[in-house]
N, C-alpha and C positions, 0 to 999 in steps of 0.2 A: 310477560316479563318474569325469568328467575325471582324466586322471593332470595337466591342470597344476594341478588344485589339491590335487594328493597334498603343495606345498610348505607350502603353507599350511596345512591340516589337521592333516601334521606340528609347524609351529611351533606351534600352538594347543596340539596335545598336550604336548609339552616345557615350553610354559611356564606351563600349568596343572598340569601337573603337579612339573613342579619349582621353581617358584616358591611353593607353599606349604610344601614342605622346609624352605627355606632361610628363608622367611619365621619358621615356629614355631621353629626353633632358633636364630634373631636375634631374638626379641623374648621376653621371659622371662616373659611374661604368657603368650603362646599356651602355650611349653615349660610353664610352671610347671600350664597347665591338661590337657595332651598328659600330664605324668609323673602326677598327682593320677588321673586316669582309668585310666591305664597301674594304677596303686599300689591301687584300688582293685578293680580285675581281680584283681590276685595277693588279695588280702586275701580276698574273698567268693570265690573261682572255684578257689580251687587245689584240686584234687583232694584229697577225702581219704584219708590213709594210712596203718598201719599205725606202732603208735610205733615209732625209730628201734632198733633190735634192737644196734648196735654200739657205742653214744655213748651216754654216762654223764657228766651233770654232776654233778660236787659242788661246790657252790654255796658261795660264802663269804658267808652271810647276816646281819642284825642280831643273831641269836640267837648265833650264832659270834660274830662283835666283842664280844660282850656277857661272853664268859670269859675276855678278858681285859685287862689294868690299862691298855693303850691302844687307839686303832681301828686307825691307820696309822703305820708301815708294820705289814701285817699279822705276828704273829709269827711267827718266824724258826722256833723249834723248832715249833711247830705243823705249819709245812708242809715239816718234816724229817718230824717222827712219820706226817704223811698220806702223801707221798710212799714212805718205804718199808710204812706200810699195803696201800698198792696193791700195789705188787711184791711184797705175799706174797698178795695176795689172788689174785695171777695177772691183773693187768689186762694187756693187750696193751702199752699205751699209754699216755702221761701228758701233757696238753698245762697248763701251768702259766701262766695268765695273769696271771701278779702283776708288775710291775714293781719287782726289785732294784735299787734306784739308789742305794740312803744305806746307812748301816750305824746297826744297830740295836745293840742287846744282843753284844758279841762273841761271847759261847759260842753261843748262838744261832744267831748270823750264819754262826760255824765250825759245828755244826751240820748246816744247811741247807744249807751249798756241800760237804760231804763227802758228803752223800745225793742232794744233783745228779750230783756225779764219780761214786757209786758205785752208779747207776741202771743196771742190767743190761738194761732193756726201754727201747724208744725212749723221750726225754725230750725236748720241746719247750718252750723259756722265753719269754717273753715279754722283748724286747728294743727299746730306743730308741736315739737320736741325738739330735744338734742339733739335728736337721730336725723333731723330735719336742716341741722345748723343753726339753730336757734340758741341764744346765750342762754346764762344761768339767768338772766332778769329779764330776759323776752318771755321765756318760758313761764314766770312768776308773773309776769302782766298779764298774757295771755289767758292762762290759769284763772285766775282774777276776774277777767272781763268777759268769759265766756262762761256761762253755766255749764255743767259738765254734762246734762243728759241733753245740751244744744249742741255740740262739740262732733265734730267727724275733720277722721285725718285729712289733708288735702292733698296726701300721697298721690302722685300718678305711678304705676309699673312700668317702668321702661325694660325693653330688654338689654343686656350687658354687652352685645355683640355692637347692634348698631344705634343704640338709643332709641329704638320704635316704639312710643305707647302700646300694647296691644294687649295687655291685664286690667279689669276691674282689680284697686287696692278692696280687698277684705276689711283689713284694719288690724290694731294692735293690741299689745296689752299696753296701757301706762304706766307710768313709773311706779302706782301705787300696784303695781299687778291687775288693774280690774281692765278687764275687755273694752278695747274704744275702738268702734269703729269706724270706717272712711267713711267719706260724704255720702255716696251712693251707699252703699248698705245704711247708713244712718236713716236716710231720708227714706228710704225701703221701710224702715221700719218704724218710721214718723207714720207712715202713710199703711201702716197692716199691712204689709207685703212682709213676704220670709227674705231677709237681707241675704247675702252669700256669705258665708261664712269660710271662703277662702278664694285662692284668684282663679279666675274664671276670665277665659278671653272675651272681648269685646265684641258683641256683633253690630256693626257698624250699619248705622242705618243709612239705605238710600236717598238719592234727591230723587224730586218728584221730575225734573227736568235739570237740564245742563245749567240753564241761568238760576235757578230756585234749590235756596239749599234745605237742607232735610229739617231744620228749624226755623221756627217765626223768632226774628230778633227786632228790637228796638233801642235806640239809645236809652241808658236808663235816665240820663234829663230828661228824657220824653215823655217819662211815662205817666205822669202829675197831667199832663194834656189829653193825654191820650183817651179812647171812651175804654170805659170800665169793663165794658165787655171780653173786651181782648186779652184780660185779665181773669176773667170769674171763672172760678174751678178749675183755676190752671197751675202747675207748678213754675213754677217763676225762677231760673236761675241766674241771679246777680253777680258779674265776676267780670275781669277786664278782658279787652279784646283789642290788645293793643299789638305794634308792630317791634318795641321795643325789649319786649317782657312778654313771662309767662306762653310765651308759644313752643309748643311740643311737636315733635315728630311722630306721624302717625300712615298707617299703608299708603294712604293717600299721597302719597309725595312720591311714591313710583310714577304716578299719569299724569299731577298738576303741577305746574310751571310754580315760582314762586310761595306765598304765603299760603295757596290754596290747597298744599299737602301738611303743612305745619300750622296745626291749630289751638287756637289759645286753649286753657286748661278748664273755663267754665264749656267749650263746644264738646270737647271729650268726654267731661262728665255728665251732659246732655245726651250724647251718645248710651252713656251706660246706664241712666237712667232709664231713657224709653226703653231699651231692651227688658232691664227689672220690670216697670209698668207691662208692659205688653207681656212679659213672660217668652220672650224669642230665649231660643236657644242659640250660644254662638257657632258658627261653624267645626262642622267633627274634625277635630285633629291629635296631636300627640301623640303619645310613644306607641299607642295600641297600635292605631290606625297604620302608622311609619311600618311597624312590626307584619300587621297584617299584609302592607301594601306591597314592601318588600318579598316577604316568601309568594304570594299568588306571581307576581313578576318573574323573583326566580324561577318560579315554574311553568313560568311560561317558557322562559327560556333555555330550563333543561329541556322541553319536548320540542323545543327546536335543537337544540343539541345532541337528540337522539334521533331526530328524520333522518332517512337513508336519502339525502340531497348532497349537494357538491358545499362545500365548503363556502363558495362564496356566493352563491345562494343562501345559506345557514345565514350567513351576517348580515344580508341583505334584508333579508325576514325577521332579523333580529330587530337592525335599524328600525323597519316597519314597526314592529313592536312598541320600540322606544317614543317612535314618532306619535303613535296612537295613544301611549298614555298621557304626553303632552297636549294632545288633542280633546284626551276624554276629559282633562282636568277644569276644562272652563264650565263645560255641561253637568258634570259635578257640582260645583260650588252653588252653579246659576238656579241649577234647577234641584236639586238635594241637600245644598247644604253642607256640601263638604269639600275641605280642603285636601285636597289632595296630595300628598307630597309628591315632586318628580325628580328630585336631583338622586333620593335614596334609590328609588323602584328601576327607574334607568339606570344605576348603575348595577343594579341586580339582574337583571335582564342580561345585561354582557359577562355579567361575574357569572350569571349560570349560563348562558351558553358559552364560555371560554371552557370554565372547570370542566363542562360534559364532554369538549370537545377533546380535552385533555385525557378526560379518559376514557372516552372512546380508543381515541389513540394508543391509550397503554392497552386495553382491555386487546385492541383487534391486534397489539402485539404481540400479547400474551396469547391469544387465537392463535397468531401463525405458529408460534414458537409449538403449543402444543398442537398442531395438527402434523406439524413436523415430527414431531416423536411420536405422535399416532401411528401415524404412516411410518414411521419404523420399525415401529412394535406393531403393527396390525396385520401391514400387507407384507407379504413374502419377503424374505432378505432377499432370494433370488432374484426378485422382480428388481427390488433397490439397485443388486449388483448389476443386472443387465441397466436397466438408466442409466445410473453410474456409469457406465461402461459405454453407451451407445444412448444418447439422451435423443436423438430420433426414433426412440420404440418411443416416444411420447406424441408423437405424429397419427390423424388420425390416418390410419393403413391396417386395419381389419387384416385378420389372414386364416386360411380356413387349412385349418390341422386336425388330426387323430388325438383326442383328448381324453380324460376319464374323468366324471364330477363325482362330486358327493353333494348331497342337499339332507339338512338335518333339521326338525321342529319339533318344539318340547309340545305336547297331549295338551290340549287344556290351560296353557297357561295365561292366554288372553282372560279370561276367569276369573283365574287363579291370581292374575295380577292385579285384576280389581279391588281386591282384598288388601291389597298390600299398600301402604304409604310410601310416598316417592324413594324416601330415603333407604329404605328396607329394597326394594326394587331393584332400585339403582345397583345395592349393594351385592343382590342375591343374581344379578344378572350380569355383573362386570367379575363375577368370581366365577360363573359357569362360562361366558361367554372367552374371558383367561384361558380357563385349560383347554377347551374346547379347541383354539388356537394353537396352542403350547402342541398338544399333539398332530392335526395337520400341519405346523411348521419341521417338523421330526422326520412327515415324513414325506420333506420335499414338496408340499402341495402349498398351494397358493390362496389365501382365503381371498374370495370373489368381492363378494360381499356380507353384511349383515343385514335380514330381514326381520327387523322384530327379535324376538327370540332365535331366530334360524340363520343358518350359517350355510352356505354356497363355496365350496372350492372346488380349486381344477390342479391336475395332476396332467403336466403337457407341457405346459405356457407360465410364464414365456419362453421359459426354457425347455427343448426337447428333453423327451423323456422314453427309453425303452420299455421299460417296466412302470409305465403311469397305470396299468389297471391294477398288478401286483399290487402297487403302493398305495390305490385308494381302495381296493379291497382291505389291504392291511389297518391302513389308518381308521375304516368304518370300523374294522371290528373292537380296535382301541379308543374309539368314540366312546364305542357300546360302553364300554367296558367302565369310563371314565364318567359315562354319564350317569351309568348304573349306581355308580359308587357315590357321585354328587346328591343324585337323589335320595337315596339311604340315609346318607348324612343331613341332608334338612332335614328328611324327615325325622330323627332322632330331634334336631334340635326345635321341632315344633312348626319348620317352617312348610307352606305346602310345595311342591314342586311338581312336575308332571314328567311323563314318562316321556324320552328322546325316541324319534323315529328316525330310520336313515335311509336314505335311497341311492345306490350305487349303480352307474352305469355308464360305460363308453362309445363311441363314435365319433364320424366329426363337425366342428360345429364353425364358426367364424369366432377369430376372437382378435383383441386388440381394442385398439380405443373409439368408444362412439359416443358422439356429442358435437360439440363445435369447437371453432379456435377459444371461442370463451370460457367452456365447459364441458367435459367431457370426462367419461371414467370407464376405464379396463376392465372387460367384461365377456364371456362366450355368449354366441345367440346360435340360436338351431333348435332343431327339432331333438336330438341327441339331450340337450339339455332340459329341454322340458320335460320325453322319457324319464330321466332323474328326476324332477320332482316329483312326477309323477309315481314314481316307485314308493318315494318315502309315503306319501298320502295313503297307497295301497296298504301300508304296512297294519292300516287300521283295521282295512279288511280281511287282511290274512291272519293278525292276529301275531306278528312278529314285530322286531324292534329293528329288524336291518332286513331291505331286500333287494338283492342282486340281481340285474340284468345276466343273460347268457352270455351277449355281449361280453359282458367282463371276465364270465365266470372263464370262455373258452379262453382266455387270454393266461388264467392261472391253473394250471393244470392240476397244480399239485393243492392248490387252496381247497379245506373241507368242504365242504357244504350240503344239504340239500335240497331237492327240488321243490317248487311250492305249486307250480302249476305253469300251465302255456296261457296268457293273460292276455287278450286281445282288449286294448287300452278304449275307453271308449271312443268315438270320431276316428277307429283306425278301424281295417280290415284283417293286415296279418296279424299275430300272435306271436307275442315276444316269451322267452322262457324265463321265468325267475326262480330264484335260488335265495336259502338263506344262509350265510358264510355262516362258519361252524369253527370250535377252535378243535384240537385232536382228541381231546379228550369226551367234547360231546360227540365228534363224527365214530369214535369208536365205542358207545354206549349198546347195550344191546336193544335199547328201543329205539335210537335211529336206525341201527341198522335190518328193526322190525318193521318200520316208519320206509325206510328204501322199499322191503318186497312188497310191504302194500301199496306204492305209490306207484311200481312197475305196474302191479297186477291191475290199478284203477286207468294206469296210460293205457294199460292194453285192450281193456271192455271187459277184462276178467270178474266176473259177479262174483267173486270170493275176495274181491279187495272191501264190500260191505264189511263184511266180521270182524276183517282184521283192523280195519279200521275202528271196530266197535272195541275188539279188547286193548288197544292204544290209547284209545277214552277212556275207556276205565281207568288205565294205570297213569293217564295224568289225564286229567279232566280241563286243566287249563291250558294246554297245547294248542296254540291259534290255530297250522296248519292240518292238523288232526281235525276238531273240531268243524273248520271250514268245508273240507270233504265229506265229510261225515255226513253233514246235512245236506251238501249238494246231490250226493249221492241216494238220501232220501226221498228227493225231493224229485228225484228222477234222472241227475245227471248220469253220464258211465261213461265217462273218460276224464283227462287232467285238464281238459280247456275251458279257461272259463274267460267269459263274456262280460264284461263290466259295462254296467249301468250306468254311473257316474263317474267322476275325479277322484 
């Protein structure tokens, strides 16, 4: 993958993925269907457990309201006589959900508030405010009848969307500023447990079976009969459990019919209780997790947005996706712990695979567009005009003509590139590989291909050419020329570059288009062409920057040059002539034309082509073709043919 579109990938991911976040918890329809899925996870999935071994309700039921002469407020000596029932039965604890706000019966009322005072084992009340709807003179009884370090809010958290219990209250400050906390945190802290000191979702404890619920309850009339046992060392929660009142909305009412999801407010805070005691933690959820769950989605679904598949396979994979994280979410919760959200991450998954698909779409736009100007600026106008002109040369139909190549590779540069970072590369090779072009278009010649560094054209095709050797002899020597002067010029500015070789030679070879209907690309093939490469390779061994087949040379009579040797290619038998083109001013130097009588005298077996060859060394020492004979001639050759070894 390009790093420049690491920017864009990125953005895709960010805002597929966080944009269905923010999207479901702004719109109350998504949230309201995000909690309903969430709610009915806990309801069907929560593990089953064991009944709570420490929490004991005694229930204020219709059959209790029923002894006596009113409902509410509940009676006063009643829940004197219960309260210290408890504390002889040895309960650990006492959490009393009743709300003291009015006064009843006075003796009663005195009663009840000397069995609150004179409660030996923790005692938790049930306590309100203003904030709760309590008058100015409720609030002032209340105050009154409940000692302030027995006191916890009897706040439940509902959510504001669809009224679900699904928070442990913290608690508040009171009116006098001092910290009050709820019932659950109070009674946490009755009992040396660290209270929460802020809201904390609910982990909802299991039943132990379908008919058995996850607390032991008793009427609390009962519990004066009841044996003691059932009582000792247990936390005791007192509160109603009626059908009229005090019944809350809690997950459970996704899967149960009726009362069985709407539970009264002492079952809930039973609930929140044993979680405190046992130390469970509630299920992982909130904005991290949405956050997190969303981007891993999106990114799911940009790398389906990037597979080279059909489109509607993409969506169908996508679907799959979607399906599966509605799948993985029950295995989540049941077996780990966690809630998983699915309405955000699903919608993330289609956000990233639409965006990628989007921009793919522009991206392979912007592809075609620039391989269309590629291909104007790359390959031959002439090639263009003939399509243009006859779009059956796109046919494949090979056709075998009299042609002339050139094949060009920079010395070293494989190397020499390894040194270099992408960007510098790119740069130093799309400015050589430029003019490189600029001149084979000049002179009518067709660049074939690009190999790496090296450049392949033909002087021929598609259009006939009389003068295609003229003109790719000409263009080699303004290669040279052009490349010589590229390389000078990095090399000033520090960068490396390697010396260009070129290999010129004609014959004729097939050319036209070979591939398939699907794919195919315009090209010579022959023996003729590989001759040219093979020449520029040679150019290593001879010790030149350009060398010319006879081939071509016979073709330009009047083009300088001179001989380098009769070169029998390896895997061949005949011996082809090569030549290095010359411009007028080197073919009329007095050392070429020192460089001609020695090279007659060594074609001929003349042993005085030794010497002369020795004093051309001296006067340049770095002369490839000089140097070349020189030692062949040492070494025992005596004539101009030479026998190649390798490539």
């Amino acid at each position: 993958m390009s790093i420049r579109r690491l920017p864009t990938i990125l953005s895709i991911l960010l805002l597929a993925g966080l944009l269905p976040v923010l999207l479901v918890r702004a719109a109350p329809f998504l949230q309201g269907i995000e909690n309903w899925v969430a709610d009915y996870r806990v309801a069907t999935l929560t593990p089953a457990q064991p009944q709570q071994p420490d929490i004991v309700i005694a229930a204020i039921t219709e059959d209790t309201l029923a002894r006596f002469p009113y409902r509410s407020p509940v009676d006063r000596a009643f829940l004197a006589d219960l309260l210290r029932v408890l504390q002889a039965k040895g309960a650990r604890a006492v959490l009393l959900d009743v709300l003291l706000d009015q006064p009843t019966e006075p003796e009663k009322d005195q009663a009840l508030a000397a069995a609150i005072r004179e409660m030996s084992i923790p005692l938790v009340v049930s306590h309100g405010g203003a904030a709760e709807g309590l008058t100015e003179a409720q609030v002032t009884y209340i105050d009154a009848f409940v000692p302030a370090d027995r006191r916890g809010w009897a706040n439940l958290v509902k959510d504001n969307l669809d009224g679900t219990v699904r928070w442990i209250f913290p608690g508040k400050n009171r009116a006098d500023g001092q910290w009050q906390a709820g019932v659950v945190p109070a009674m946490a802290a009755h009992l040396g447990l660290t209270p929460p000191r802020e809201r904390i979702p609910i982990a909802w404890r299991g039943r132990p079976d379908a008919a058995t619920a996850p607390f032991r309850q008793f009427p609390a009339h009962a519990v004066a009969v009841l044996p003691a046992a059932w009582f000792k060392d247990k936390v005791v929660l007192v509160g109603a459990d009626l059908s009229d009142r005090d019944r809350h909305v809690t997950p459970f009412r996704t899967a149960f019919a009726g009362n069985a999801g709407v539970l009264p407010g002492i079952t809930i805070h039973a609930h929140a209780l044993s979680q405190v005691l046992e130390g469970r933690t509630a299920p992982g959820q909130g904005g991290a997790l949405a956050i997190l769950a969303g981007l891993i989605a999106a990114g799911l679904g940009l790398v389906l947005g990037l597979v080279e598949i059909s489109l509607w396979l993409r969506a169908l994979l996508g679907l799959g996706v979607v399906a599966g994280i509605w799948l993985l979410a029950g295995p989540a919760y049941a077996q780990a712990n966690i809630l998983l959200p699915q309405i955000g991450p699903s919608l993330s998954v289609l956000l990233g695979l639409w965006l990628t698909d989007i921009w793919r779409g522009r991206r392979e736009r912007d592809q075609k567009r620039f391989v269309q100007a590629a291909f104007a600026k790359y390959l031959s106008p002439a090639l263009l005009d003939d399509i243009l002109k006859d779009p059956s040369k796109l046919s494949i139909d090979p056709k075998r003509r009299d042609m002339s190549y050139v094949f060009t590779d920079v010395a070293g540069f494989t190397t020499i590139s390894e040194g270099m970072d992408a960007t510098t590369l790119a740069d130093v090779m799309n400015r050589y590989l430029d003019g490189m072009v600029k001149v084979v278009f000049a002179h009518g010649g067709t660049v074939d291909k690009f190999i790496g560094d090296a450049v392949f054209a033909l002087f021929g095709a598609p259009r006939d050419m009389e003068d295609h050797a003229a003109r790719a002899a000409s263009c080699a020597l303004e290669l040279d020329r052009f490349a010589q002067g590229f390389l000078a010029a990095e090399t000033a500015a520090g960068r490396p570059f390697g010396m260009t070789r070129i290999g010129v030679h004609s014959g004729p070879a097939s050319v036209g288009n070979f591939g398939s209907d699907a794919r195919f690309e315009y090209t010579a093939l022959g023996d003729a062409v590989n001759t040219a490469a093979r020449l520029e390779g040679l150019n290593k061994y001879f010790g030149t920057r350009v060398a010319m087949s006879g081939a071509t040379a016979e073709r330009c009579p009047d083009l300088p040059r001179r001989p380098i040797g009769r070169i029998v290619l390896k895997g061949k038998t005949e011996p082809i002539a090569v030549y290095q083109p010359l411009t007028q001013e080197e073919a009329r130097s007095g050392f070429m034309q020192r460089y001609q009588a020695a090279y007659a005298a060594m074609a001929a077996g003349d042993a005085g082509a030794a010497p002369l060859l020795a004093e051309l060394a001296a006067e340049r020492p770095d002369d490839g073709p000089v140097a070349m004979h020189r030692d062949r001639l040492a070494k025992g050759g005596d004539s101009d043919l030479v026998v190649m070894s390798d490539k």
